[in-house]
N, C-alpha and C positions, 0 to 999 in steps of 0.2 A: 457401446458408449452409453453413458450416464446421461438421461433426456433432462433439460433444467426441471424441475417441478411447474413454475411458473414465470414469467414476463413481469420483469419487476416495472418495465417501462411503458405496461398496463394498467398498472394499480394507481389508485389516487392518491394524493402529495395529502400525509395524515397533518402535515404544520410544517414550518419553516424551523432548524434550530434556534438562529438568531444573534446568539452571542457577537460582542462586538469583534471586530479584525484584529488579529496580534499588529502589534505597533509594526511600520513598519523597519524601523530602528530595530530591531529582534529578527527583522530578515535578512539582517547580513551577514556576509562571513563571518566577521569576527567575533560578534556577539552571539550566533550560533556554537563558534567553539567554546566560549568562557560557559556558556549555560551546558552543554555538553561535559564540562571540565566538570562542573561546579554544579549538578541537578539540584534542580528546588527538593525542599525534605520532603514536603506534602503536595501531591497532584492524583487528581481522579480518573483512572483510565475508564474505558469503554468497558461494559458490559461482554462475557464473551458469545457469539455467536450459539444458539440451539443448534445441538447438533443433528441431523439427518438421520433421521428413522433407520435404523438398521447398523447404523455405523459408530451407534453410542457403546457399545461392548468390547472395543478394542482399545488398546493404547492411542495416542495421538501419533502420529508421526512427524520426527523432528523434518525441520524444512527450515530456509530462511532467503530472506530478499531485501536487495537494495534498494533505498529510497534514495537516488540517484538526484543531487540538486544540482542542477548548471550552471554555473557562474556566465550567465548572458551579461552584457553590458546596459540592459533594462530592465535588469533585476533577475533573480536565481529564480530558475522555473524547475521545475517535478518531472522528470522521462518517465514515460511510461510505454506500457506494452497493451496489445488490443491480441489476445490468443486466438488461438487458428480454431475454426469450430467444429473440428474433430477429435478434439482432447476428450480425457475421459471428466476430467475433472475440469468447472468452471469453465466450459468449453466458448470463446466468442467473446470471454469477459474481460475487462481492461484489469490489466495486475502491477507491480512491480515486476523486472526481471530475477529470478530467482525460481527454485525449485526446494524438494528433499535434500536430506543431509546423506551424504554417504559415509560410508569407514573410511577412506582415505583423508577425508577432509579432517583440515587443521583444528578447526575450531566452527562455530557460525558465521563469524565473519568471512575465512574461508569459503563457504559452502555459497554465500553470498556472492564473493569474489567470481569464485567459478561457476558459478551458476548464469552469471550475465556477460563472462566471455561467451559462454557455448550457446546463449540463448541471441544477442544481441553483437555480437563480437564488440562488446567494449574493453577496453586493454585494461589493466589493472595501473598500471603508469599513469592513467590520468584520474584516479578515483581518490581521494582524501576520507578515511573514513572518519566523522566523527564520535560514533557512538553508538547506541543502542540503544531501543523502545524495547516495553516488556514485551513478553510475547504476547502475540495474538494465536487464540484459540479458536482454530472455521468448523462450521458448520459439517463442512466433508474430510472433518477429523486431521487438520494439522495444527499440528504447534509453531508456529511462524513467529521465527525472529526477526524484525526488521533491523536494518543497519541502514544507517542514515550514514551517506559521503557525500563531501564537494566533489563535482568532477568539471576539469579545467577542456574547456575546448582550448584548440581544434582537437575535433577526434570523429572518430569514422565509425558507423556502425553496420552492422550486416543480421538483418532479423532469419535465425534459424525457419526456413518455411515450414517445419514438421510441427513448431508450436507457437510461432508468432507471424499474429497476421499483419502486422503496423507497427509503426515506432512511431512518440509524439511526443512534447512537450504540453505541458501546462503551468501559468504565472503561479510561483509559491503565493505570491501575496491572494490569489483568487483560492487556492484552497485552504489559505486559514484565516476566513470570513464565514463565520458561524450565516450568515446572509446568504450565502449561498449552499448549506446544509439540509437539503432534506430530510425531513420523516417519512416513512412507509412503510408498512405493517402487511402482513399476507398471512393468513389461516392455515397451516399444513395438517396432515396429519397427525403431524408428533406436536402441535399444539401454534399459537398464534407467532411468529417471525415479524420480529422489527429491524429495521436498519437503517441505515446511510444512504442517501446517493449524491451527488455532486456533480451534475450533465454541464459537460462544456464541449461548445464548438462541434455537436456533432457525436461524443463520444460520451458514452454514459457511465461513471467512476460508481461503481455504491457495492456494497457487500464488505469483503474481508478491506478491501483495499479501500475504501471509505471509514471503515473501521479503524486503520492504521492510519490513515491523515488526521482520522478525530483526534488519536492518541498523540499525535504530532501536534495538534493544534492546541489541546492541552496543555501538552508540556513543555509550547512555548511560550504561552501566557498563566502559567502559574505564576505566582509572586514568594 
């Protein structure tokens, strides 16, 4: 197993981001889909991740995962996943459900779809996809598409124990509040590493998958 390099829940908070809250009028269903229909022309994603000493000489590997919003009746919240800490990759780190792409798979969304039956047993039947974020490019060499869907409770999940340690929600509205966006920066070897984090209730969000809420958070308060 790949040991993390460093304890990002060590290092000191370099600033707050700040930006104000997407409206909450822009977290709802429907305004979700017309902005998905209809993308703004002009929005700035995220920087992409330095890659890991060693692992910058290969191609990326395609991969992708669902940004899974829940239709709660107190508002759409984020599922996430807390990985089991025997992975070799991002071992113990909160992600999205989602993996690599394989040959059989249809397309990304595909890859997306199946990827969070086998990891989370969520059925496809209750998933609405609306869209796509650019890819995000990690540090330990993937290409990640994110796919953003509605998914309509009731629905039942079952976290695969070989690489998910927890299933969780968290309020959409609490991660796209630039207020609760962390700075934090760490010195590697292959040179200085900034990021994200986003600690809620316990569970600490930051890296690739802080990375892709940023992108989220963007692109729903472009104008």
């Amino acid at each position: 197993m790949v040991k993390p390099l460093f304890d990002p829940q060590q290092l000191p908070i370099d600033g707050i981001a700040g930006e104000p809250a997407v409206a909450l009028e822009r977290l709802a269903p429907a305004w979700l889909r017309e902005r998905f229909a209809a993308p703004p022309a002009e929005w700035m994603a995220e920087e992409r991740e330095r890659v890991i000493p060693g692992r910058d000489d290969r191609a990326p590997t395609p991969a992708s995962v669902l940004v899974p919003l829940v239709l709660r009746p107190s508002g759409l919240t984020v599922l996430l996943t807390q990985r089991t800490a025997h992975l070799t990759d991002h071992a113990g780190q909160v992600s999205f459900p989602g993996g690599r792409a394989e040959d059989y798979d249809a397309d990304a969304i595909d890859t997306a779809l199946r990827e969070t039956e086998e990891e989370i047993g969520l059925a496809r039947s209750h998933v609405d996809v609306l869209g796509m974020l650019p890819n995000y490019l990690t540090g330990t060499g993937y290409c990640v598409t994110p796919v953003v869907a509605l998914v309509q409770p009731p629905f039942e999940v079952a976290a695969d124990p070989d690489e998910v340690a927890a299933i969780f929600e968290v309020p959409l509205a609490f991660l796209m509040d630039g207020a609760n966006h962390q700075r934090l920066s760490v010195d590697l070897p292959g040179g200085r590493r900034s990021f994200y984090a986003m600690p809620y209730e316990g569970y600490y969000i930051w890296g690739a998958t802080a990375g892709m809420l940023r992108n989220l958070f963007h692109f729903l308060r472009a104008e």
